[in-house]
Structure formats: C-alpha cells, structure tokens
C-alpha positions as a Markdown table, in Angstrom:
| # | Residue | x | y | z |
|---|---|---|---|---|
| 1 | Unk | -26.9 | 21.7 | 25.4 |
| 2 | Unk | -24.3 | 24.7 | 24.0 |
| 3 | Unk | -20.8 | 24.6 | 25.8 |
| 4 | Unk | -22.5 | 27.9 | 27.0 |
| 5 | Unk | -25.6 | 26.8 | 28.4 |
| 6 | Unk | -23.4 | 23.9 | 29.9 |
| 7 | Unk | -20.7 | 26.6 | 31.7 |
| 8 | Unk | -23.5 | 28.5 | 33.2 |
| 9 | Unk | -25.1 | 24.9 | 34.6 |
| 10 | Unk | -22.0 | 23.6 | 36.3 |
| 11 | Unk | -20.4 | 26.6 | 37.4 |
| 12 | Unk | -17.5 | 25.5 | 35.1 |
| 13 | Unk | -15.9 | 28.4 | 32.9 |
| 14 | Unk | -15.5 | 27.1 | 28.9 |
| 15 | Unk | -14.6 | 29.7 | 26.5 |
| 16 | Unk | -13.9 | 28.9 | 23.0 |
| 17 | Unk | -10.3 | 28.9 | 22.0 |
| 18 | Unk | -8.4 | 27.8 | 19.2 |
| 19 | Unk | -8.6 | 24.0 | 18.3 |
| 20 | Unk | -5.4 | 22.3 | 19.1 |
| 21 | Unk | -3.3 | 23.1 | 15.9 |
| 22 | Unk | -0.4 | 20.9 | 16.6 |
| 23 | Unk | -3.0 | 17.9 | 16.4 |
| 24 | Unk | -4.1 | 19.4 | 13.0 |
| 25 | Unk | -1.0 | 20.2 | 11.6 |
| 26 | Unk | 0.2 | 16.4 | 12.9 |
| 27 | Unk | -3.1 | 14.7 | 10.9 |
| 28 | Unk | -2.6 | 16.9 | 7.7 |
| 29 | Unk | 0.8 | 15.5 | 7.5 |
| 30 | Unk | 0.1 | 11.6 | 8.0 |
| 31 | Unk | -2.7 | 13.1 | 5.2 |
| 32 | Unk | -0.1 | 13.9 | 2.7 |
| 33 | Unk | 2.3 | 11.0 | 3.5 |
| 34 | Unk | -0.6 | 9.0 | 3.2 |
| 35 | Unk | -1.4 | 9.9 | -0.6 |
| 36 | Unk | 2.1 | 10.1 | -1.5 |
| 37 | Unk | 2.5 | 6.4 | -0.3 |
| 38 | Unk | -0.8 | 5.5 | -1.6 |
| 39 | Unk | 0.2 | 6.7 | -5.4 |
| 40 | Unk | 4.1 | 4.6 | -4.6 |
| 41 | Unk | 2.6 | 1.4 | -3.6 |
| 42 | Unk | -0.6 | 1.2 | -5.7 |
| 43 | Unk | 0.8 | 2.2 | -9.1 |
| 44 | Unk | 2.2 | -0.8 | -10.5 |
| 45 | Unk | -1.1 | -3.1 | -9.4 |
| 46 | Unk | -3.0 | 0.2 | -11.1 |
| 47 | Unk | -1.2 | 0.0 | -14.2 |
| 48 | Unk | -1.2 | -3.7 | -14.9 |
| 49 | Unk | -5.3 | -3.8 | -13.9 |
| 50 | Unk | -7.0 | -0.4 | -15.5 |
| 51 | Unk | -4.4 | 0.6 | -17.6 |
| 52 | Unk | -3.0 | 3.4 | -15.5 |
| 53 | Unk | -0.9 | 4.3 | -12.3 |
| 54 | Unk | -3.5 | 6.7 | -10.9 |
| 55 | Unk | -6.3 | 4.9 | -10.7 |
| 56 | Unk | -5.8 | 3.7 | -6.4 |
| 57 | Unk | -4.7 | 7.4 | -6.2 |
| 58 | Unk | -7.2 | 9.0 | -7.7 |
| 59 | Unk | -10.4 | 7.0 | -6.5 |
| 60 | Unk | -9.0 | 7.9 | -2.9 |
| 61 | Unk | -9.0 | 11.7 | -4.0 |
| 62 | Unk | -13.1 | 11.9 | -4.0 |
| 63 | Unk | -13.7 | 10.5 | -0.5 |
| 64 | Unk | -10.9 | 11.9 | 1.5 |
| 65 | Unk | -12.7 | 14.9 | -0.4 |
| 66 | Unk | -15.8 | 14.1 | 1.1 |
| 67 | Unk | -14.0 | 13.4 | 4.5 |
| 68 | Unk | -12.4 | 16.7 | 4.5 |
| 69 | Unk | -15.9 | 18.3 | 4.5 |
| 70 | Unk | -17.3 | 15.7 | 7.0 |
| 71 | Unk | -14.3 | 16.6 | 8.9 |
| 72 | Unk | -15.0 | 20.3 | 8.8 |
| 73 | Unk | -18.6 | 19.7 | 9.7 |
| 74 | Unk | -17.6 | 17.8 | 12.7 |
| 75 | Unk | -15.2 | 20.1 | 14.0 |
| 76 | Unk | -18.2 | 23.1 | 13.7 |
| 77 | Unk | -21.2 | 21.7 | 15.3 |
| 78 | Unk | -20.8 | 21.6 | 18.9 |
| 79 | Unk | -20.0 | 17.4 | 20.2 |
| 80 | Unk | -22.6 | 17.6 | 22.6 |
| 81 | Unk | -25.3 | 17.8 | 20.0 |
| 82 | Unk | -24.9 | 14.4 | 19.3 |
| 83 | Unk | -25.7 | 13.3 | 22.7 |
| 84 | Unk | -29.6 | 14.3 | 22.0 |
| 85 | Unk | -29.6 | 11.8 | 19.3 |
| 86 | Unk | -27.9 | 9.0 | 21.3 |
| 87 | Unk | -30.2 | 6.3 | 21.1 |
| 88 | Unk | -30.9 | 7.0 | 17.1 |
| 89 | Unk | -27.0 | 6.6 | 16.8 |
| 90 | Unk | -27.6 | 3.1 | 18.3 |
| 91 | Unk | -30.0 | 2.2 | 16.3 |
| 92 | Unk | -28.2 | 3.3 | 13.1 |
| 93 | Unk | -25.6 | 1.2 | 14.7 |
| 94 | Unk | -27.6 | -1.8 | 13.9 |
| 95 | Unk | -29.2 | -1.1 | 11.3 |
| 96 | Unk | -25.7 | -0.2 | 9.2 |
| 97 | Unk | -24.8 | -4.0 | 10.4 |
| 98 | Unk | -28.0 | -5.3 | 9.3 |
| 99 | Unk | -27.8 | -3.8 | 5.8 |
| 100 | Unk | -24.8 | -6.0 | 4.4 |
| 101 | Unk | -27.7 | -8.8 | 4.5 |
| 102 | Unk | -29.8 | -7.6 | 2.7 |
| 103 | Unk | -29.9 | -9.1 | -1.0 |
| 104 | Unk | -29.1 | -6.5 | -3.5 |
| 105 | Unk | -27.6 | -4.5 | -1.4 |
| 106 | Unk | -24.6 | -6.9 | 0.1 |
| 107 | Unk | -21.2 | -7.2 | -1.3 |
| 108 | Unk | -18.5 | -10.2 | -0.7 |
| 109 | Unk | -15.3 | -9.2 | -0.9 |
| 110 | Unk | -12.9 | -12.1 | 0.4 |
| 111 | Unk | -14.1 | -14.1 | 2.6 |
| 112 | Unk | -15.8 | -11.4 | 4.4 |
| 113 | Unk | -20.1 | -9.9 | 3.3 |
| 114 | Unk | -19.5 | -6.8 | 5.3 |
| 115 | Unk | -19.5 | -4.5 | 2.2 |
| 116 | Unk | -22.7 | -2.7 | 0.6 |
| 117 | Unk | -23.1 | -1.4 | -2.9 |
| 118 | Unk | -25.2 | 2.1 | -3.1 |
| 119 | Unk | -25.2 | 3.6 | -6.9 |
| 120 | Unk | -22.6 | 1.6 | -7.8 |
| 121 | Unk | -20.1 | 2.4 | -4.8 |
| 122 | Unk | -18.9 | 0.3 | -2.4 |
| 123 | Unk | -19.2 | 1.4 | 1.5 |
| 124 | Unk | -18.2 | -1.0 | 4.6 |
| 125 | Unk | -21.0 | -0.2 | 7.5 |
| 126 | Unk | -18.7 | -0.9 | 10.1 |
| 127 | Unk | -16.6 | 1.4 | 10.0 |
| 128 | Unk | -19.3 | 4.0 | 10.4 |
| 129 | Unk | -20.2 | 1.9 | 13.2 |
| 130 | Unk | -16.9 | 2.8 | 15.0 |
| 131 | Unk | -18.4 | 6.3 | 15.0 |
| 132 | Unk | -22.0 | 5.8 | 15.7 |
| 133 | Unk | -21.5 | 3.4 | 18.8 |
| 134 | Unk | -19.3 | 5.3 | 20.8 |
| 135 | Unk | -21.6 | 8.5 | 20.2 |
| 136 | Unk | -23.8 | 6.1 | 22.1 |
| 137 | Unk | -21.5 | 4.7 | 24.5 |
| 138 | Unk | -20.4 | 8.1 | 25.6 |
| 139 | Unk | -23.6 | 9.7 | 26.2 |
| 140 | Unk | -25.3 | 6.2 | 27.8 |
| 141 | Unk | -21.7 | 6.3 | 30.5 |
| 142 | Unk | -22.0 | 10.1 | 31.3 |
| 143 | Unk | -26.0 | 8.8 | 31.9 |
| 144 | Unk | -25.1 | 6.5 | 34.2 |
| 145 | Unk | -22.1 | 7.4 | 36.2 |
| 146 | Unk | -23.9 | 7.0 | 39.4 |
| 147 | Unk | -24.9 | 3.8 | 38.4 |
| 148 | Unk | -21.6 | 2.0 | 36.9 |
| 149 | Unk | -20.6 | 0.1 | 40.2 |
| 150 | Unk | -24.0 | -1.9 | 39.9 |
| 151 | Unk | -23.0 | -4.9 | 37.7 |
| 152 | Unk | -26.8 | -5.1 | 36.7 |
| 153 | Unk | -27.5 | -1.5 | 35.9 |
| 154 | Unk | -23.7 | -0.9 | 34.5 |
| 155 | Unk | -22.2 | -3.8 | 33.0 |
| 156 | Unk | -24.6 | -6.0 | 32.4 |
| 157 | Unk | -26.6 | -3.6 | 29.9 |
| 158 | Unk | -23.0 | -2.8 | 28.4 |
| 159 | Unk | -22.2 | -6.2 | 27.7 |
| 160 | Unk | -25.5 | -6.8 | 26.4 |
| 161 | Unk | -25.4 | -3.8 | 23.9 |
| 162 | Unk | -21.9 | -4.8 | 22.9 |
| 163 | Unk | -23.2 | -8.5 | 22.5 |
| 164 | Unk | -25.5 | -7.8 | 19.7 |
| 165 | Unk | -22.9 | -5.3 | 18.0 |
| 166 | Unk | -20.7 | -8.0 | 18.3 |
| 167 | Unk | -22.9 | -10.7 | 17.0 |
| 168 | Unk | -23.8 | -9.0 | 13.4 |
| 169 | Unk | -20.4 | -8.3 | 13.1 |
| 170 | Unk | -19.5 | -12.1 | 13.3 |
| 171 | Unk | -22.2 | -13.1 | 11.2 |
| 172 | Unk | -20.5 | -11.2 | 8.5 |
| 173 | Unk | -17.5 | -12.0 | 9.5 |
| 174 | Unk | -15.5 | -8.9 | 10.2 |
| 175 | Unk | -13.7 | -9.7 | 13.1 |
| 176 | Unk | -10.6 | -7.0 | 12.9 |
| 177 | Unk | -13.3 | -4.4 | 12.8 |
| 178 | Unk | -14.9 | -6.4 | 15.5 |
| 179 | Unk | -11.7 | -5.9 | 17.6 |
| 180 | Unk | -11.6 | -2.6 | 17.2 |
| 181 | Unk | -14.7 | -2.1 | 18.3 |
| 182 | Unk | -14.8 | -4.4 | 21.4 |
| 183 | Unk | -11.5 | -3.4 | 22.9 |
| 184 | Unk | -12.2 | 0.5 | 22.1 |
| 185 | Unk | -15.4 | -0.4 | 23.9 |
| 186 | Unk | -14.1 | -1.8 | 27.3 |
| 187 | Unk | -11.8 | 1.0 | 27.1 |
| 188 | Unk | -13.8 | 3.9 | 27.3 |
| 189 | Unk | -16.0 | 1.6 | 29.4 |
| 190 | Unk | -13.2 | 1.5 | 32.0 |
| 191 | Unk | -12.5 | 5.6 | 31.5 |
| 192 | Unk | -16.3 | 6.1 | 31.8 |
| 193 | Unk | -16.0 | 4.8 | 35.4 |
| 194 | Unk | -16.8 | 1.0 | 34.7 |
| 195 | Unk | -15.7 | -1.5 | 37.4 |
| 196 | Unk | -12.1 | -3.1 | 36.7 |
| 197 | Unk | -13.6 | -6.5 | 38.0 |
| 198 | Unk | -17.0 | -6.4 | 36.2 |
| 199 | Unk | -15.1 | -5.9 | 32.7 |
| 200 | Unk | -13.3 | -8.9 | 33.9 |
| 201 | Unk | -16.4 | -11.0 | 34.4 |
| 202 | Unk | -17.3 | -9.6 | 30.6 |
| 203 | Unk | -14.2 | -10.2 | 29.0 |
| 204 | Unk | -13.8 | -13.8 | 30.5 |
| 205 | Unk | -17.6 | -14.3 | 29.3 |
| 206 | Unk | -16.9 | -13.1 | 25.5 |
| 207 | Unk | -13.8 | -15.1 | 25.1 |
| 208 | Unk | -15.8 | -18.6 | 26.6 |
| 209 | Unk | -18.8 | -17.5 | 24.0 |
| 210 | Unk | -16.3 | -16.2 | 21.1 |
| 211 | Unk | -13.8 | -19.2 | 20.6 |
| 212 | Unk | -16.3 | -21.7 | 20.4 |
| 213 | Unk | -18.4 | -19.3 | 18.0 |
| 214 | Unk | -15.2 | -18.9 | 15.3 |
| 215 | Unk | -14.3 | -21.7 | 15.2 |
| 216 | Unk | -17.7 | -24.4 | 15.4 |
| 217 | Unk | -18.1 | -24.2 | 11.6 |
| 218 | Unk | -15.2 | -26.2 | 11.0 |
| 219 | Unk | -16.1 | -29.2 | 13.3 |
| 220 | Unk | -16.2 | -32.2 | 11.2 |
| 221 | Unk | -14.3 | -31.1 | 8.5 |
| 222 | Unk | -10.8 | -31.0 | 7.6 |
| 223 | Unk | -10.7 | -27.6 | 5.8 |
| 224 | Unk | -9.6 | -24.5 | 8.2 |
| 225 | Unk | -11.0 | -21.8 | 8.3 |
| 226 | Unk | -9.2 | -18.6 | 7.1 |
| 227 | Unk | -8.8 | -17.5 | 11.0 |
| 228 | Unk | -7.4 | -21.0 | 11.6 |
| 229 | Unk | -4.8 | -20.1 | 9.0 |
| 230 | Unk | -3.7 | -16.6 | 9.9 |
| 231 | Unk | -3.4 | -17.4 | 13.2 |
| 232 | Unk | -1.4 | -21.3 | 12.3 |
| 233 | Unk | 0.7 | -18.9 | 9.7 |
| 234 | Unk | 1.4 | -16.6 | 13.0 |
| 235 | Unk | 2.8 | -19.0 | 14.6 |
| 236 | Unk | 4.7 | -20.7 | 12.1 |
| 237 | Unk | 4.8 | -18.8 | 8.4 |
| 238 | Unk | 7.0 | -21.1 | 6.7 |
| 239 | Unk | 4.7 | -24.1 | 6.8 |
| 240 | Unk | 3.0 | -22.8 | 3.2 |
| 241 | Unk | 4.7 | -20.1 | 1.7 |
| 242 | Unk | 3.3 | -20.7 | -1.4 |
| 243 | Unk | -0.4 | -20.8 | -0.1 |
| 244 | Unk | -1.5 | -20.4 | 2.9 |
| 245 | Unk | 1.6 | -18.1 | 4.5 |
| 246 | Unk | 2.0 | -16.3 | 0.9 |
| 247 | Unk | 0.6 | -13.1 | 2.0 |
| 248 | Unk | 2.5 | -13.1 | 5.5 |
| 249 | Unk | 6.0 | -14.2 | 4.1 |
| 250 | Unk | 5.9 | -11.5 | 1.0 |
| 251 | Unk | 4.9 | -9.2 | 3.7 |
| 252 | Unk | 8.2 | -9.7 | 5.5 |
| 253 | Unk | 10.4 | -10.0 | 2.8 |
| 254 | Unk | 9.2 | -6.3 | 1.5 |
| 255 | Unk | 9.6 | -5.4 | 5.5 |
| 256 | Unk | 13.3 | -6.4 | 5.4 |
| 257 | Unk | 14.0 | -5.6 | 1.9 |
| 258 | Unk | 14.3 | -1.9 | 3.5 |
| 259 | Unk | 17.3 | -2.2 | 5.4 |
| 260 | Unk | 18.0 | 1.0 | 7.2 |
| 261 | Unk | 17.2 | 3.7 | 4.6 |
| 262 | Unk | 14.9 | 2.0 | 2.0 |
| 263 | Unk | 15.5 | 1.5 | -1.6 |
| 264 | Unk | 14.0 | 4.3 | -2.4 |
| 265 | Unk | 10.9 | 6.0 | -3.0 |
| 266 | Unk | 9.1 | 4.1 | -6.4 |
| 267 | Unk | 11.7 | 1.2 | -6.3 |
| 268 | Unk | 9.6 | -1.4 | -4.3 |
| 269 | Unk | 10.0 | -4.9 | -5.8 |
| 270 | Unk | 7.3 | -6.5 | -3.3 |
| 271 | Unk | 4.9 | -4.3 | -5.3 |
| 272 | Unk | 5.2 | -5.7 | -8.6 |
| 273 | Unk | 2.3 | -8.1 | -8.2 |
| 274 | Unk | 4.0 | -10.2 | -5.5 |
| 275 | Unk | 2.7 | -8.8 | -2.3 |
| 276 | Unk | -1.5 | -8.6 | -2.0 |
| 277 | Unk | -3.5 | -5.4 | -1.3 |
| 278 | Unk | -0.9 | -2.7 | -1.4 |
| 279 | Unk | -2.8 | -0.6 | -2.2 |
| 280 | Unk | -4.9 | -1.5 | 1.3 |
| 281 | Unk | -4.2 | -3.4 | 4.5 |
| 282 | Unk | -0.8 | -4.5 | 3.0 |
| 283 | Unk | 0.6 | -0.8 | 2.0 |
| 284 | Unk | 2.9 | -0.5 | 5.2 |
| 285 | Unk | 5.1 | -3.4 | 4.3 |
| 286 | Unk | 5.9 | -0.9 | 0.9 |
| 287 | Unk | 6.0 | 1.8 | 2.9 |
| 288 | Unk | 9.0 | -0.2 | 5.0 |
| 289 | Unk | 11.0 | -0.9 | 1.9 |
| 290 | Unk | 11.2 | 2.1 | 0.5 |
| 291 | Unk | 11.9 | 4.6 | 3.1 |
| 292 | Unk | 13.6 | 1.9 | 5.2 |
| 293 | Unk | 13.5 | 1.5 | 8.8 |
| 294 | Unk | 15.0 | 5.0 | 10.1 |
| 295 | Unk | 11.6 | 7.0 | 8.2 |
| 296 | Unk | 9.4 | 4.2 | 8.6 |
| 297 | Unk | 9.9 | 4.6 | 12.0 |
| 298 | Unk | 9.6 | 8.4 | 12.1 |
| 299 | Unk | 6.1 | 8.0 | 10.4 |
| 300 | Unk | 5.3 | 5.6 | 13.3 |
| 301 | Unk | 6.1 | 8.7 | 16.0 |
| 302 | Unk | 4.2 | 10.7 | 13.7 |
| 303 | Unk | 1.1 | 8.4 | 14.5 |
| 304 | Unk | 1.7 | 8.0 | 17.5 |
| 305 | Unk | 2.0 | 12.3 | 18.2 |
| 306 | Unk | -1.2 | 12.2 | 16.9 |
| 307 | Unk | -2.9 | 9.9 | 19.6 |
| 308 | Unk | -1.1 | 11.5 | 21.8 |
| 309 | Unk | -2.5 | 15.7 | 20.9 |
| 310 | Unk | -6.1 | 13.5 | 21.3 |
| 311 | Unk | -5.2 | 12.2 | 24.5 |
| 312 | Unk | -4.6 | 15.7 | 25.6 |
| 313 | Unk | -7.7 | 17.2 | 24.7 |
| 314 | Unk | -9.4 | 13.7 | 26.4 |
| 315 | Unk | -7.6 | 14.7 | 29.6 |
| 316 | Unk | -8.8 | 18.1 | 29.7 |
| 317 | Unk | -12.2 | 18.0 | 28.5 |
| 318 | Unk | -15.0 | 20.0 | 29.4 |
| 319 | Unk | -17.2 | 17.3 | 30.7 |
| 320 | Unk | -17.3 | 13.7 | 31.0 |
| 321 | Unk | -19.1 | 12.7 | 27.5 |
| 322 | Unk | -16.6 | 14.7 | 25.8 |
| 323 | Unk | -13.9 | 12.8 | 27.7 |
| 324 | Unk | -15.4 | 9.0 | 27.1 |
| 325 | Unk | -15.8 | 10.4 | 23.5 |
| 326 | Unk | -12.6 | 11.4 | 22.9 |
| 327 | Unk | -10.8 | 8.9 | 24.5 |
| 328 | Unk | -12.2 | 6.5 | 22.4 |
| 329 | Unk | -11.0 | 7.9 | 19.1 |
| 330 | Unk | -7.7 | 7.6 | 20.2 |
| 331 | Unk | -7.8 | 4.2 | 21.5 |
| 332 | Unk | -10.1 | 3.2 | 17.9 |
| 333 | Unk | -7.3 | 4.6 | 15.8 |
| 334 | Unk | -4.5 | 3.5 | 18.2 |
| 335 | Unk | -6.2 | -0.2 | 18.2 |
| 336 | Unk | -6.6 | 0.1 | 14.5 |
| 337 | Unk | -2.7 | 1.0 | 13.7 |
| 338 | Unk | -1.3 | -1.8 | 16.0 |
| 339 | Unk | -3.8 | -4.0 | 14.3 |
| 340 | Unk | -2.3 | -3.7 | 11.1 |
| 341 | Unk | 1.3 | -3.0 | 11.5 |
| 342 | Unk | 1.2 | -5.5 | 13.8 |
| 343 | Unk | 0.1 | -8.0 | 11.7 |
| 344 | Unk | 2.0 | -6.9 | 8.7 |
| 345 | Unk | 4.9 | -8.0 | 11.1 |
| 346 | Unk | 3.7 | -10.9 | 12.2 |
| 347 | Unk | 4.0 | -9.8 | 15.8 |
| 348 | Unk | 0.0 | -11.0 | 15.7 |
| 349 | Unk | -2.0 | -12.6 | 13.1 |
| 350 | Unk | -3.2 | -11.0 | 10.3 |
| 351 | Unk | -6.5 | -9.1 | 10.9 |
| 352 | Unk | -7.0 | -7.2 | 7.5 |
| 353 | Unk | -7.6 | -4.0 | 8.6 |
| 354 | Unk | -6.6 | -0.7 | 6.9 |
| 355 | Unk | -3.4 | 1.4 | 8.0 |
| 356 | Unk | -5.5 | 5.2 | 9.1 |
| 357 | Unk | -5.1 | 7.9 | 6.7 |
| 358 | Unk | -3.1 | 6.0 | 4.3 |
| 359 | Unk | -4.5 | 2.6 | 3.0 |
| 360 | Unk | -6.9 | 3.1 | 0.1 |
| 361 | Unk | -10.8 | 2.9 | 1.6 |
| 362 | Unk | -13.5 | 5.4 | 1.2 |
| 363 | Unk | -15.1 | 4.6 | 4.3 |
| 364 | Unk | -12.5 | 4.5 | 6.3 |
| 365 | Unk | -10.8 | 7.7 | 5.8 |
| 366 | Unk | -14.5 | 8.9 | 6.1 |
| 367 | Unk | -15.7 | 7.5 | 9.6 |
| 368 | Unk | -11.9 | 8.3 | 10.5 |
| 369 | Unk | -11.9 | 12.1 | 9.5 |
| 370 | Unk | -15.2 | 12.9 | 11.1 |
| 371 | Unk | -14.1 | 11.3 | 14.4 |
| 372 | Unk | -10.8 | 13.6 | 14.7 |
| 373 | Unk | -13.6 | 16.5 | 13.5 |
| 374 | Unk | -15.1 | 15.7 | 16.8 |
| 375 | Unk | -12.3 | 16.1 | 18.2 |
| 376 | Unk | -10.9 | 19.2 | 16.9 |
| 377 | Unk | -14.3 | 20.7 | 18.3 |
| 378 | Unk | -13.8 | 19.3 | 21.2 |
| 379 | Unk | -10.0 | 20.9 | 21.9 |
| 380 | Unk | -11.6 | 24.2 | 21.4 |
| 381 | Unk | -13.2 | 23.9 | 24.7 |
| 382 | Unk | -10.8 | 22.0 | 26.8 |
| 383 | Unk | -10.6 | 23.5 | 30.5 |
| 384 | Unk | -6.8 | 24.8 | 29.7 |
| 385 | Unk | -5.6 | 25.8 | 26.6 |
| 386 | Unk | -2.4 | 24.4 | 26.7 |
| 387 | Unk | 0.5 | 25.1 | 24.0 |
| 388 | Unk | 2.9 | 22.0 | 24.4 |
C-alpha cells in the first residue's frame, strides 16, 4: 500500500516532504570520519601484509559503493512495500543462517563459521539478517496489535520465531550479532505494544536455556571456551596479558595512550602490529589515541545525533510498521556501537562486533546503509515535518 492509498484509508493526511537532512548530513559525516580512520589505523597492518597502505581502505571503497546505491534504493521505494513480502523476509532470514553450513559455501574465520564465500568474496549472513527480521517483525506486530496482550497469540509466537533465529546463530557461534539481534528484538517488541511482563517471562526463559547452551561444551574439560575467557579477561585483564587478555590489555593501553588530545592523526603506536583487528572491531581504540579523548568523544555525540534524528522520525511516523521499523534501526545500531566501544573499554566483555560506518566489513556497511535508506524514506512522510 502507497503512503497515498494509506492517507486516503485512515483519514490520516501524509504528504511527501523532504527526508530529514540533518540525519543525512549527520550519517555522511560519521561516513567520511569513518574512511579517514579506516586508512589511519589500517595502513601499517596493510603495508606489512600486501605490500601497501591502501589495501583495508581501498577494499572498503567497493562495498560502501555498493551500499551507497542500496542506500539510495532504500530511501526511493516506499517502506511499506516490504510489508507485502513479510513472510519471504523470514524465510530469507533462515535461509541466510542456514547457508554458512553448507560445505563449500562456509567460511571460519576465528573461532566463529558465520562467513560465506560467493565468487571469491566473503559475506557474513547475519548481518543481513539484522535487516530482514525486523522487516518481518514490524509487519507481523502492526498484524497483531489487537492481539499482543494474549501471551499465546503475542509472545509466545515471538519467542518462538526469535528462538530459532537465535538457535542458528549459536550453532555458528555468532553471539554479538546474536545480541544485537535479540535485544533489538524485545525492543521493538515492547514499542510494538508487547506486554512488559510477558517479555519478562521470555527473557527469564532465554537466559535459563542460553547459559547452559554456551557453556555445556566445555563440561569435562579443562580448556575454556573463548566466551569463558572474554568474559574471565572482563573481569580481571591482568591475569594473561600475554595470551589470553592480550587483545583487551593492548586495547586499553592505545585507549589511554590518547590522553586529552591524541598523538596525532597517523602516529598510533598500538597500530604497529601490537593491537588485533584495527582495521575491524578493534579500530576505536586507534581512533582514541590519536584524536585523544576531547574528539573521540565528539565523534561519540556524533553517533549518538544520529540515533537520535532516527528516533525522531520513529516518533512521528506515519503508521505503526513504520514506527516498529524504525525504531529498531536505531536501537540495532545503538546496541551495535555500545557493543563494541564497550567492550574495547572493558566496560563489558569483548563481543567482536564492528564499530557502524567505520570498521572495515562489506556486509556491514551494506545491511547498515540500507537500513538508514529505510529510514530516510520513512522521514519523508513523518506526520510533522519538523526542522530541529
């Protein structure tokens, strides 16, 4: 249904507007930060392992290319197009997590099988997943708003869904994407009109079937598992420093290497092959020692401008789908950014998730930029057009 078809239905008057520039002016920024940062931290691990300090920076160049257009795409075609194609977005869902097991097809990288080559690229299905499920998710809650204070017709096929997302994603294991998706679930979940005490009951179920479930392939043995370290290195980092806690302590010691206004942009030490994945989940702590703490903390408000411009257009959406939807990008990227800063500064443990629009990551900046496309679309039709 057109936002035209849709006015003339409720009786609600939507006009196209301009899209909320300050929210695209805001993400075009963190853009640009984001590749100069990138091309900082990743040129001394670039140089030393193909030869050349471009190489992070310019293999980030085709698919925030490829976002852009996905992003212009998703900002043209009209959000609630998507709803007719709910249930296929489910079902894509799936069969994106199903794919990483498929021989051939599946990638390791780490500890983790939640990668997939295609024609030679690599691609991580969950984060499209992000994307796909909360398509689903928004459409299924604006289905049944008249039915969300039944537990068995409202949170009970919720939790199921989200039970068998959540199971593929722990076979794989990718649990910080598995995060992200489960507490931008509840969220939207609970904005969608869900019942405060029956996400209880779910939440309270999970964690009684989670724990046991991360943590039952290490009975009988006396080798942790990587989650048993990250979260014993949360708690206490100096116990390995040389191991174990490497990653965590060299994380810190480029965090406080910054001091107040950085060392300067290019003059990271942490960089030259001492800190892991710079280039990735780890580029904040480079970004933190050479800006220092006074920009480092202006990029932060930066990020956090941009969640809230999406909150905006959440609150004054044209219709509840649009709402659920929109809410749930903010909270996915909000969720996403606390995730890794967070555990870059060991104020939780270390989930290895990429930093939005900055860390290197095809998919990522992919699944990210069509989301915020959706959005954009969406703040053309808000109820007010509000210039804050």
């Amino acid at each position: 249904m057109s936002f035209k078809k849709f006015s003339k239905k409720t009786g609600v008057r939507i006009q196209a507007h301009e899209p909320d520039k300050k929210l695209l002016i805001t993400l075009f920024l963190i853009l640009f930060f984001g590749l100069a940062m990138l091309f900082t931290a990743s040129a001394v691990v670039s140089f030393n392992k193909f030869g050349n300090q471009y190489h992070y920076l310019v293999g980030q160049l085709p698919a925030l290319a490829l976002g852009l257009i996905a992003f212009y795409l998703a900002q043209k075609i009209p959000s609630r197009y998507f709803k007719k194609y709910a249930l296929g977005f489910l079902l894509i869902s799936i069969a994106l997590l199903l794919l990483v097991f498929i021989p051939g097809l599946q990638s390791d990288y780490g500890t983790s099988r939640s990668w997939i080559n295609l024609f030679g690229f690599s691609f991580q299905p969950s984060e499209l997943v992000k994307i796909t499920f909360l398509i689903y998710l928004a459409t299924w809650l604006e289905a049944k708003q008249d039915e969300l204070a039944s537990f068995s017709s409202g949170a009970f096929p919720f939790f199921l869904i989200l039970a068998v997302i959540s199971f593929l994603m722990m076979l794989q294991p990718d649990l910080g994407s598995l995060a992200i998706i489960i507490s931008t679930a509840i969220i939207v979940f609970f904005v969608g009109g869900g019942k405060f005490k029956h996400l209880l009951i779910t939440f309270l179920t999970g964690v009684i079937f989670l724990l046991p479930a991360l943590f039952i392939k290490n009975s009988g043995t006396n080798n942790p598992s990587y989650q048993d370290n990250r979260i014993r290195c949360f708690f206490d980092p100096s116990f390995d420093t040389q191991n174990v806690c490497f990653h965590i302590n060299q994380s810190l010691i480029a965090i406080g290497s910054g001091g107040a206004f950085g060392r300067g942009l290019g003059q990271s030490r942490q960089k030259f092959m001492y800190l892991p994945e710079v280039w990735g989940d780890s580029i904040f702590p480079i970004i933190a020692e050479e800006i220092g703490f006074i920009f480092t903390a202006l990029f932060i408000i930066l990020l956090f401008y941009l969640f809230y411009r999406i909150l905006l257009v959440a609150r004054q959406a044209p219709d509840r789908y649009s709402r659920n939807l929109v809410t749930g990008v903010a909270a996915w990227l909000a969720i996403q950014t606390f995730l890794n800063i967070g555990g870059q500064l060991n104020l939780i443990p270390m989930t290895g998730v990429p930093l939005p629009f900055v860390s290197a990551g095809g998919s990522s900046i992919l699944s990210s930029l069509i989301a915020i496309g959706m959005v954009v679309n969406i703040s053309k039709y808000t109820k007010e057009s509000r210039r804050r």
